[in-house]
C-alpha positions as CSV (number, residue, x, y, z in Angstrom):
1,X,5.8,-14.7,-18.0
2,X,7.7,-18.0,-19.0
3,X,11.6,-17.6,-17.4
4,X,14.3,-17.2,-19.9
5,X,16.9,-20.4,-19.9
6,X,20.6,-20.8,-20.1
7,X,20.4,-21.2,-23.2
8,X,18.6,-17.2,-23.5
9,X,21.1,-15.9,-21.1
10,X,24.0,-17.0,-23.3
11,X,22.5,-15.8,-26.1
12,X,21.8,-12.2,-24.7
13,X,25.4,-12.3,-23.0
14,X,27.3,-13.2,-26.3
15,X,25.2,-10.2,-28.4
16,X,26.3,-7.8,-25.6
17,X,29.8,-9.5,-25.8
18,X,29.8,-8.7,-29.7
19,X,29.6,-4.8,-29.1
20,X,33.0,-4.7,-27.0
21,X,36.3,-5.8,-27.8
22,X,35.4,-9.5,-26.6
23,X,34.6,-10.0,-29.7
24,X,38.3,-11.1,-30.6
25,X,38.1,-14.2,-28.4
26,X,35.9,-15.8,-30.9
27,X,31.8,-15.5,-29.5
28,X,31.2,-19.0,-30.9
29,X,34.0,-20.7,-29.2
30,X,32.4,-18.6,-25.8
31,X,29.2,-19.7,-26.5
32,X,30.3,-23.0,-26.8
33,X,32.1,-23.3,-23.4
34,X,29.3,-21.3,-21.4
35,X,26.9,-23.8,-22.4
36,X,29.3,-26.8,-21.2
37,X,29.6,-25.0,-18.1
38,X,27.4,-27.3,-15.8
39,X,27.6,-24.3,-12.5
40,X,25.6,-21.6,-15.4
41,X,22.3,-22.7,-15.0
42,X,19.0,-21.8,-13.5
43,X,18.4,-22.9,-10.0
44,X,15.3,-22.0,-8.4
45,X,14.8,-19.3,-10.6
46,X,18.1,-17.9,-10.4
47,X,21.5,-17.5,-12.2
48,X,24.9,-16.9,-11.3
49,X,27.5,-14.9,-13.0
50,X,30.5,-15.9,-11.1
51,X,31.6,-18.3,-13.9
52,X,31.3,-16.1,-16.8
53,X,33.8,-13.5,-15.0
54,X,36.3,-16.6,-14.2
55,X,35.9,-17.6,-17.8
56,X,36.9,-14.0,-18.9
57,X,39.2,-13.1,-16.3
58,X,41.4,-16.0,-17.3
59,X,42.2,-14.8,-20.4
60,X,45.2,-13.3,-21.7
61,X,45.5,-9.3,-21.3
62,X,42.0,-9.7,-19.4
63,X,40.6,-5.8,-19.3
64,X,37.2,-5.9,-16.6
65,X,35.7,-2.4,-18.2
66,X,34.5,-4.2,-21.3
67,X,32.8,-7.8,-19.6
68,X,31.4,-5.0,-16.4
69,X,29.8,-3.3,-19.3
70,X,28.3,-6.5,-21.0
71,X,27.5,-8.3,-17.6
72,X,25.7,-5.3,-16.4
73,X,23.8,-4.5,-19.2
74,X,22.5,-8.3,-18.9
75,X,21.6,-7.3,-15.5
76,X,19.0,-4.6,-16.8
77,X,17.3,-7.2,-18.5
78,X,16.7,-8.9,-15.2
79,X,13.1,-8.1,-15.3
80,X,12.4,-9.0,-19.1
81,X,13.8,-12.3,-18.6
82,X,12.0,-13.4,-15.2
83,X,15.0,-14.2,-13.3
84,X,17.2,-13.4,-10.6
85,X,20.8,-13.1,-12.2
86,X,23.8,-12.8,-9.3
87,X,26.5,-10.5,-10.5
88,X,30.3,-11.8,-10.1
89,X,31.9,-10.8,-6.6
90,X,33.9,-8.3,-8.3
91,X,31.4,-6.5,-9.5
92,X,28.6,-7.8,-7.0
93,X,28.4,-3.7,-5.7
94,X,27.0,-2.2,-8.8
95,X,24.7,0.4,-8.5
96,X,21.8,0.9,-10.4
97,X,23.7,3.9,-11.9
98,X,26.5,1.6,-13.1
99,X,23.9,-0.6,-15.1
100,X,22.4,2.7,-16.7
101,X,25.8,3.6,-18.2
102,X,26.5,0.0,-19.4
103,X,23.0,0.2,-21.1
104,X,24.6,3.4,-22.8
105,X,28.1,1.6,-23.7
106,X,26.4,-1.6,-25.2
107,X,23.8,-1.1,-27.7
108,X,22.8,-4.2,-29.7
109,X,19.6,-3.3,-32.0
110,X,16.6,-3.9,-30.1
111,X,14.8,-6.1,-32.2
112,X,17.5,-8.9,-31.8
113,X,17.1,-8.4,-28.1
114,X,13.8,-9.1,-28.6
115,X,13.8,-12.2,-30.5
116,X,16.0,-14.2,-28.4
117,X,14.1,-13.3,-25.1
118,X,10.9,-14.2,-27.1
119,X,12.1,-17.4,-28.6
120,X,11.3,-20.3,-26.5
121,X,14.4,-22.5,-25.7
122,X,15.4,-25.7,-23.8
123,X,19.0,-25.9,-21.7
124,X,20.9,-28.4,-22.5
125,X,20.7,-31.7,-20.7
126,X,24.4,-31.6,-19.7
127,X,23.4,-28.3,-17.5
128,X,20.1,-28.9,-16.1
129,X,21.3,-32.1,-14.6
130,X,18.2,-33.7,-15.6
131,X,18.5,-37.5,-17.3
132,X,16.9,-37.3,-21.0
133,X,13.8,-38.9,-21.5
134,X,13.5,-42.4,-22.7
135,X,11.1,-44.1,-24.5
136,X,9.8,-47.5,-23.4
137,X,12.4,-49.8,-23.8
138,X,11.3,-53.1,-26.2
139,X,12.3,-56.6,-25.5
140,X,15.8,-57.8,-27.3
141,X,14.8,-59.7,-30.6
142,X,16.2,-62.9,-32.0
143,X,17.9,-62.4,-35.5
144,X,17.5,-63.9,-38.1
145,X,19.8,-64.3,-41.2
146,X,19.9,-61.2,-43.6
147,X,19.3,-61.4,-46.8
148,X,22.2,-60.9,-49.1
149,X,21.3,-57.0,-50.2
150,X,22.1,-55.6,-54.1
151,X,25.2,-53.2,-54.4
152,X,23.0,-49.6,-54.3
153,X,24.8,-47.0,-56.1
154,X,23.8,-43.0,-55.4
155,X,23.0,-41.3,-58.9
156,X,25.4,-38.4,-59.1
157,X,23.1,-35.8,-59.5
158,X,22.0,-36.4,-55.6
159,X,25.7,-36.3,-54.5
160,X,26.0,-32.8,-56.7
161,X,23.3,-31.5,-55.2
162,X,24.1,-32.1,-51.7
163,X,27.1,-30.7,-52.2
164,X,25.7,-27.4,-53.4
165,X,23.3,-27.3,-50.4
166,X,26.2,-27.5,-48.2
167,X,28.5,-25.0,-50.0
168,X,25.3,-22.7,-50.2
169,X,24.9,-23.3,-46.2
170,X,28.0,-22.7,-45.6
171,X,28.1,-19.3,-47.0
172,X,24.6,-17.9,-45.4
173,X,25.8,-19.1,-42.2
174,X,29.5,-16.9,-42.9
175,X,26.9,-14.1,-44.0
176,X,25.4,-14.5,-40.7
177,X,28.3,-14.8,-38.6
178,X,29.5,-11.1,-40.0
179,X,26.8,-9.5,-39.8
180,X,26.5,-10.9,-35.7
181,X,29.9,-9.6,-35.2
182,X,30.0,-6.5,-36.8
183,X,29.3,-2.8,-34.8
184,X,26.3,-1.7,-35.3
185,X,24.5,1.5,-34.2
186,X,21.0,1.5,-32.0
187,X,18.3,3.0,-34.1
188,X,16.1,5.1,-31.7
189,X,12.4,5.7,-32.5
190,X,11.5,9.4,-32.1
191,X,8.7,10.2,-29.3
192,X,7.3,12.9,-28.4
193,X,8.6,15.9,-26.7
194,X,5.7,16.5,-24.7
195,X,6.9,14.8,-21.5
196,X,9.8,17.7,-21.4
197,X,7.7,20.0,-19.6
198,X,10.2,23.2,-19.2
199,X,13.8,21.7,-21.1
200,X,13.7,22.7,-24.6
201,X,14.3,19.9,-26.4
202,X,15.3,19.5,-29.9
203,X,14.5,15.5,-30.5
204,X,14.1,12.5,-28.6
205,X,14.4,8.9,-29.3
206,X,13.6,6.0,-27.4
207,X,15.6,2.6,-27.4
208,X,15.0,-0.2,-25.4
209,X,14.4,1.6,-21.7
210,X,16.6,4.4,-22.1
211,X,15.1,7.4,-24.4
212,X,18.2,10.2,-25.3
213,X,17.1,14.2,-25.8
214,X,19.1,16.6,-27.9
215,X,18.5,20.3,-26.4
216,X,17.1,22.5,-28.3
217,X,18.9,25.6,-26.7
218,X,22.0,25.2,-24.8
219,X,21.2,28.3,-22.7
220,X,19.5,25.7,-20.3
221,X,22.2,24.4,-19.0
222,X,23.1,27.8,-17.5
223,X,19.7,27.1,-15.2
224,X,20.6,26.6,-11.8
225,X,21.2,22.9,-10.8
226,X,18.5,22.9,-8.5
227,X,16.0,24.0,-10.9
228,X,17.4,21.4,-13.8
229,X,17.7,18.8,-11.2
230,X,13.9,19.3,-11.0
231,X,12.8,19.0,-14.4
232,X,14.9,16.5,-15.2
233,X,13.4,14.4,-12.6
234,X,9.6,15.6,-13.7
235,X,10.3,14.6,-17.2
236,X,11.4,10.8,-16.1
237,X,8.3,10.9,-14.2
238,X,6.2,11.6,-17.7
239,X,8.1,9.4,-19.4
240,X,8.1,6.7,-17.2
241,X,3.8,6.9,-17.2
242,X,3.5,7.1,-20.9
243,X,6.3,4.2,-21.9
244,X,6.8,2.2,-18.7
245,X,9.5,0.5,-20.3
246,X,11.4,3.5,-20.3
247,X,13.6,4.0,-17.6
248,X,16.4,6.0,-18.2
249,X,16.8,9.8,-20.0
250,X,19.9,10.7,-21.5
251,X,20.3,14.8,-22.1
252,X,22.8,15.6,-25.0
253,X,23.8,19.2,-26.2
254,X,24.1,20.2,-29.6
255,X,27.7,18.5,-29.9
256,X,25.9,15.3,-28.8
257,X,28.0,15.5,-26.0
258,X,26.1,14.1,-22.4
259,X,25.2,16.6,-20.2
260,X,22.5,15.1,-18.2
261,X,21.1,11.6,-17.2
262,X,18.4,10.7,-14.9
263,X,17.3,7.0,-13.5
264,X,13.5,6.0,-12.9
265,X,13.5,4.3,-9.3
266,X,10.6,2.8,-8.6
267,X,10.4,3.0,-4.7
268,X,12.9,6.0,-4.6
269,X,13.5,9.6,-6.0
270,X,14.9,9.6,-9.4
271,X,18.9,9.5,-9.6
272,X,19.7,12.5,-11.5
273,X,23.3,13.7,-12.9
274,X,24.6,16.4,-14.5
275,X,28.0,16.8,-16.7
């Protein structure tokens, strides 16, 4: 697996950025400066965070809970992108709990996660710290006197036409920039409900590594904790060897309200809450 650049890191960070109120601060203007930053790069296959969190932080009625969220649900992706990412002191003591609820606050659609982790990019010169490459210099020459050149005149039709390329431009990349920026809601691809074992379930959908379960009968939840806490835990075991992705189940009753969640651990017992 090739290790995601700066360049994917930003990309992921600013799409995560886009489902919180960050949004407001402009996500081009934050792309530009995190890709000037020279300290957010990848050394020795690892990336620090600190500089994104002073970035945010200094802004005007800074609030943490929103960059936490994004920042952490970066940090799920560790794996996908083949790097070690090094979350900002203040938040350096986030559990693996913490990062399963970010994954449930942001929710980009999964298929533009997809595309920027699978799209090959190259960091920027400025970051890596590497000099450019330059081609083999050739020797100075003498000059001699130029010809005087005829007055060249461009037919209007070439002006009128670049002009509509640009103005055409112009208004897919606005068309673009809206649809980037505007809320969007994950679209979950039903599975099925065979891995549930003994909790009646309604539906399930998968997105990304997290699948979320409607109950089918809310007369479940009056099982005793030990018991749920037990199937709960079998079902993230099932789910877990028939869609390794998945790691993370998400309960809802009837209400869609959460009353459950359980995290796959892959050297430990699954984490398992209930509301």
């Amino acid at each position: 697996m090739v290790a995601a650049s700066k360049q994917t890191v930003i990309e992921i960070l600013i799409l995560a950025f886009g489902e919180t109120e960050l949004r407001e601060m402009g996500l081009d203007a934050m792309r530009g400066v995190l890709r000037s930053d020279p300290r957010l790069a990848v050394l020795d296959g690892a990336l620090d965070l600190g500089p994104v969190w002073e970035l945010l932080s200094g802004q005007p009625d800074f609030r943490p809970e929103p960059a936490t969220a994004a920042i952490l649900f970066l940090k799920s992706l560790e794996a996908r992108l083949g790097i070690a990412l090094k979350l900002p002191e203040a938040i350096v003591d986030a559990s693996d709990v913490d990062i399963m609820r970010a994954t449930e606050k942001i929710r980009p659609k999964r298929e533009e996660v997809d595309k920027i982790i699978a799209t090959p990019t190259v960091d920027e010169v400025a970051t890596s710290g590497a000099p450019p490459p330059r081609g083999k210099t050739e020797p100075a020459r003498s000059w001699a006197p130029a010809h005087k050149k005829r007055a060249y005149r461009i037919p209007r039709q070439y002006i009128l036409a670049v002009a509509g390329a640009i103005v055409l431009a112009s208004a897919v990349w606005m068309a673009i920039y809206l649809a980037s920026n505007t809320p969007r809601t994950p679209r979950f691809k039903s599975i099925d409900l065979t891995f549930a074992g003994a909790i009646p379930l309604k539906d399930a959908g998968v997105w990304a590594h997290e699948v979320h379960a409607t109950l089918g009968d809310a007369g479940w939840l009056a099982r005793p904790a030990d018991e749920r806490r037990a199937a709960l835990a079998k079902a993230i075991s099932q789910l877990h060897a028939s869609h390794p992705e998945v790691r993370a189940l998400v309960l809802k009753d009837g209400a869609q309200g959460v009353r459950a969640s359980v995290q796959w651990m892959d050297k430990e017992p699954p984490v398992v809450r209930l509301y």
